[in-house]
C-alpha positions in Angstrom: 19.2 29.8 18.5 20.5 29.9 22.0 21.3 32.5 24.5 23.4 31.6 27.8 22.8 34.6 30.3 26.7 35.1 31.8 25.4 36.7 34.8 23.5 34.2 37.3 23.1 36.4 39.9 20.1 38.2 38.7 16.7 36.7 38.9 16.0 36.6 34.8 12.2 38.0 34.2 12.1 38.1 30.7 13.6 37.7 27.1 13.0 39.0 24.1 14.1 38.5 20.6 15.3 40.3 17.6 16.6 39.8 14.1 18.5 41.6 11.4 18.2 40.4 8.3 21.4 40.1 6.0 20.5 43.3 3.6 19.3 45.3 6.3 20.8 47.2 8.9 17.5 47.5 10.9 16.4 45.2 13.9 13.2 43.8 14.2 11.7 42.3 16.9 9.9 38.5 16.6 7.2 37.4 18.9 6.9 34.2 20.5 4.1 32.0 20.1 3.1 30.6 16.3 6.3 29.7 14.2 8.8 30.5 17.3 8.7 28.3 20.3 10.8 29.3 23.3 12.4 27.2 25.4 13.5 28.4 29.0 15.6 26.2 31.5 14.8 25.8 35.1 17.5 27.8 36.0 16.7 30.7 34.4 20.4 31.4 32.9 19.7 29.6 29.2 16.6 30.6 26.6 16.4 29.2 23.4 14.4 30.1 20.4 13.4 27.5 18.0 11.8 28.9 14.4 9.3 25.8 12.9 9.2 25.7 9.4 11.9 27.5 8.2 12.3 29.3 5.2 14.6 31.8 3.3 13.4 35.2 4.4 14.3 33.9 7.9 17.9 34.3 7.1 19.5 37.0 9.5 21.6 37.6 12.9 19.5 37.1 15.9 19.7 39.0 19.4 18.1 38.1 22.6 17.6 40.0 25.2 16.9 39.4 29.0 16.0 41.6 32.1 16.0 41.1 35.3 13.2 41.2 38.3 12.4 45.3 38.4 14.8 45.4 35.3 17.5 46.1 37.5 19.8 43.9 34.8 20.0 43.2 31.3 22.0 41.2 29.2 22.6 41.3 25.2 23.9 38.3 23.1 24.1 38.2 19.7 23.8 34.7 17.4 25.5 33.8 14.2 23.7 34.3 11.0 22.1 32.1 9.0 
């Protein structure tokens, strides 16, 4: 799953992940570490979230979400479903 900040003027601090699954109208947040790996770029403007061993109950749309240094900016951006 990949999220491509539009804004490279901020200094990108930190990301975080949510999912709502298809019967649901609630988010829930995933942590990193164990089954999701994420991978940052050098530049700080791409973050991707790869899920190991996927199964079924997985399924969902999945938001990231970024802030900047002093969370002066933020940034939303919403993946397709699965």
């Amino acid at each position: 799953i990949n999220c491509v900040l539009s804004d490279t003027s901020c200094a990108w601090d930190s990301t975080y992940w949510y999912r709502k699954k298809l019967d649901s109208t609630n988010e829930e947040s995933t942590s990193k570490g164990g089954r999701y790996v994420e991978t940052v770029n050098s530049e700080s403007t791409s973050f991707s979230l790869r899920i190991n061993d996927l199964t079924v109950e997985d399924s969902g749309t999945y938001r990231c979400r970024a802030y900047g240094l002093l969370w002066s900016c933020s940034f939303d951006e919403y993946g397709g479903g699965t």
